[in-house]
N, C-alpha and C positions, 0 to 999 in steps of 0.2 A: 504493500500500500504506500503512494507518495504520499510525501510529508507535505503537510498543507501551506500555501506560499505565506509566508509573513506578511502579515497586512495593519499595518500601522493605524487605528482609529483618531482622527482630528478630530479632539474636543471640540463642542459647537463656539465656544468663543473667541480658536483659533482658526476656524474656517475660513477658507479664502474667498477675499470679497467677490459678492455679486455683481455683476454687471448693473450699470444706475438702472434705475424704473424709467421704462419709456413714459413721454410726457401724458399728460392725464387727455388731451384733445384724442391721441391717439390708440387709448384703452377701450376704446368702442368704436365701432365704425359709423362713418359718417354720415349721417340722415338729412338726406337734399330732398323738399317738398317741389315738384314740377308743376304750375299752374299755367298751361294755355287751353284755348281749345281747339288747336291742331294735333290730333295724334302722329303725325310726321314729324311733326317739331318735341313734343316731348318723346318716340321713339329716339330721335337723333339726338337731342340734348343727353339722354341715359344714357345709349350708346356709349358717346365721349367722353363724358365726364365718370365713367366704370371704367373706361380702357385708360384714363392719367389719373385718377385718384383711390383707384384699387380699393380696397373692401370697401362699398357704401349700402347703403340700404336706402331705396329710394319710394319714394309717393309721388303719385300723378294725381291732378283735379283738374277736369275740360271746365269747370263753371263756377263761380263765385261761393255758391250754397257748397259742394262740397270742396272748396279750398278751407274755407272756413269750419267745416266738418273735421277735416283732417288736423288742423292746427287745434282746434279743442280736444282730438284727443290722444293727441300725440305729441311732442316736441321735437321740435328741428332746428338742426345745425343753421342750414340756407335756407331761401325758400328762394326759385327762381319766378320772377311774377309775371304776366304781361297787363298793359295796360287793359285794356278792350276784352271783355269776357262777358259771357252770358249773364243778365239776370243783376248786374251789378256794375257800379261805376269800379272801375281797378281803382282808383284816389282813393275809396270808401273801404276796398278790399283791404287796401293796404295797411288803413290806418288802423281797421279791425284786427290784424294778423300782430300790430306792431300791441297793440293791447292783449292781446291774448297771449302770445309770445314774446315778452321784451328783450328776449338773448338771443334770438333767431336773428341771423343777419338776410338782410330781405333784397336779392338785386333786381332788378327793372331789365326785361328784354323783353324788346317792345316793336313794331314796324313804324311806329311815331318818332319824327326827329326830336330831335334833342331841343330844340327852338320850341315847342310846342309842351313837353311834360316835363322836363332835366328837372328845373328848377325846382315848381313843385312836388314831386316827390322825393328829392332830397331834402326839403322842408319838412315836407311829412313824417322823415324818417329811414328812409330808402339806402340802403350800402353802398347803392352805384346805380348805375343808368348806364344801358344800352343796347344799340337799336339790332335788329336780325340780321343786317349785313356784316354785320361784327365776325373777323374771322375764328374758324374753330378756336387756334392757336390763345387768342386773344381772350376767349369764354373764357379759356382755362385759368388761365391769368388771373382775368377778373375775377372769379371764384376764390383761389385761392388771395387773392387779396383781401378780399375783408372775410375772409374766417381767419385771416390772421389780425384781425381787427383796424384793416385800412380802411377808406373808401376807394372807390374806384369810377371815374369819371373819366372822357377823353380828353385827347389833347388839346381838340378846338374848344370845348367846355372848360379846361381848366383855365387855357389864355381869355377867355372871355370873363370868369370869375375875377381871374388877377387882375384884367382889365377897371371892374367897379371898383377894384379897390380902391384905385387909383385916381378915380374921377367921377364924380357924384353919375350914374348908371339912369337913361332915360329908358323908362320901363316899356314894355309893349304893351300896348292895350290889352290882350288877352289879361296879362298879369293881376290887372286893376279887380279882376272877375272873381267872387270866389271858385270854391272848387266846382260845387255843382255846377253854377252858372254858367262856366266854362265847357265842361263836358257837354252841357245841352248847346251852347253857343255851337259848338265843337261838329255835334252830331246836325243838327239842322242845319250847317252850313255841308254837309254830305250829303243833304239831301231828304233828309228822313223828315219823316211827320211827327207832330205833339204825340201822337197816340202808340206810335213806333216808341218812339224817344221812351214814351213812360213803361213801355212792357219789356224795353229792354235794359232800363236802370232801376226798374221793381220802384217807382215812384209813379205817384198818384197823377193824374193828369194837372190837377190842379197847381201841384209840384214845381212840374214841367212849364208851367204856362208864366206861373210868377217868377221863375228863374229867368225865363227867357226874356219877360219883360222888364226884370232889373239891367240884363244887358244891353238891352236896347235904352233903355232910360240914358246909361253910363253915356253908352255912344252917342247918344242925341246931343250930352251935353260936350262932348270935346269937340273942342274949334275949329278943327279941321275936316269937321262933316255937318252939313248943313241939311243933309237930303235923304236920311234913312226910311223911308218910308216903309217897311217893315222888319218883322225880326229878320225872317230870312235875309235879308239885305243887311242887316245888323252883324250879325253871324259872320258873314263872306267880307264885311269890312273889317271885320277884328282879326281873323285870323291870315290878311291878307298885309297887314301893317306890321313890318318888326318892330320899330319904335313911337311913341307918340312925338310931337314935332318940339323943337326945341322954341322957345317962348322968342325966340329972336326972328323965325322963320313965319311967325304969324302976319 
């Protein structure tokens, strides 16, 4: 019979150190909420963001009701948002997500320029803004940019920011609008109807009619429109102005 090998027992106080603990972000895999209602677009969003960020665990919602399903009753890492969704203004989605979820970092990708929603949803709360021409490479990026706790903005957005810094910022009429008002401004100027508008932002027709008439009020009153003769005509003039005029140009 061989003699059994010598095996030396280390006491557990001398045991040799363990390798550090991986960081706490990285003790659970990542839970990214996808909200469009394109299933090509959240297919391909999962797609890429599983093939460069390895273990994640992901949620789809096509429509406001269950984005908002999903975020009461679960929590998330990201939530990728888009503006425009069924049943609900995205500005209203968002702010609700940012209440329900305040550690969810929420990004914006969206087919809307940057001129038209950047600002307020970074107001609202928003990690980033950006539009679906945005290259794969560039999603990735931005993603992992604010789960690291940046923001993430373009480059022509950030030189226009720097730009206010710099010199008191002449607002665009849209701006002046709140959020509703704008979304309805928004949608009427595409074309749609009061009754459209209210079955697709789950608002009452009456909702819709007084929104649309404070914009038009606003527009009646700036100087450099004398002849809105209705909302529709209100609508197409606001979102047609990048800036309102400087007082010297009256």
């Amino acid at each position: 019979m061989s003699p059994r090998p010598n095996v030396s027992r280390v006491p557990p106080s001398q045991s040799q150190p363990q390798k550090p603990a991986a960081r706490a972000e990285s003790t659970h895999n990542l839970r990214i909420l996808i909200v469009d209602d394109h299933t090509i677009v959240r297919d391909g969003l999962r797609q890429l963001l599983a093939q460069q960020l390895g273990a994640t665990h992901f949620g789809e919602a096509a429509n406001a009701r269950d984005a908002v399903a999903m975020a009461e009753k679960s929590d998330w890492d990201i939530v990728l948002l888009d503006i425009s969704l069924p049943g609900q203004s995205g500005l209203d989605i968002l702010k609700q997500l940012r209440n329900l979820r305040p550690n969810a970092k929420i990004l914006i990708l969206t087919m809307h320029p940057e001129s038209q929603y950047a600002r307020r949803v970074l107001k609202a709360g928003a990690a980033g803004y950006m539009t679906k021409e945005t290259a794969a490479s560039e999603v990735v990026a931005a993603v992992n940019k604010v789960l690291a706790g940046g923001k993430y903005i373009s480059d022509s957005l950030a030189e226009k920011l720097a730009c206010d810094l710099e010199r008191p910022a002449e607002k665009a009429p849209h701006e002046l609008l709140s959020d509703r008002e704008y979304q309805v401004m928004r949608m009427l100027a595409m074309g749609k109807t009061i009754k459209e508008i209210s079955f697709d932002l789950s608002l009452s027709i009456k909702t819709v009619i007084s929104s649309a008439q404070a914009a038009k009020t606003l527009a009646l009153s700036l100087p450099t429109h004398q002849a809105i003769r209705n909302t529709h005509h209100a609508a197409k003039w606001f979102l047609a102005r990048p800036t309102l005029p400087s007082s010297s140009s009256l």
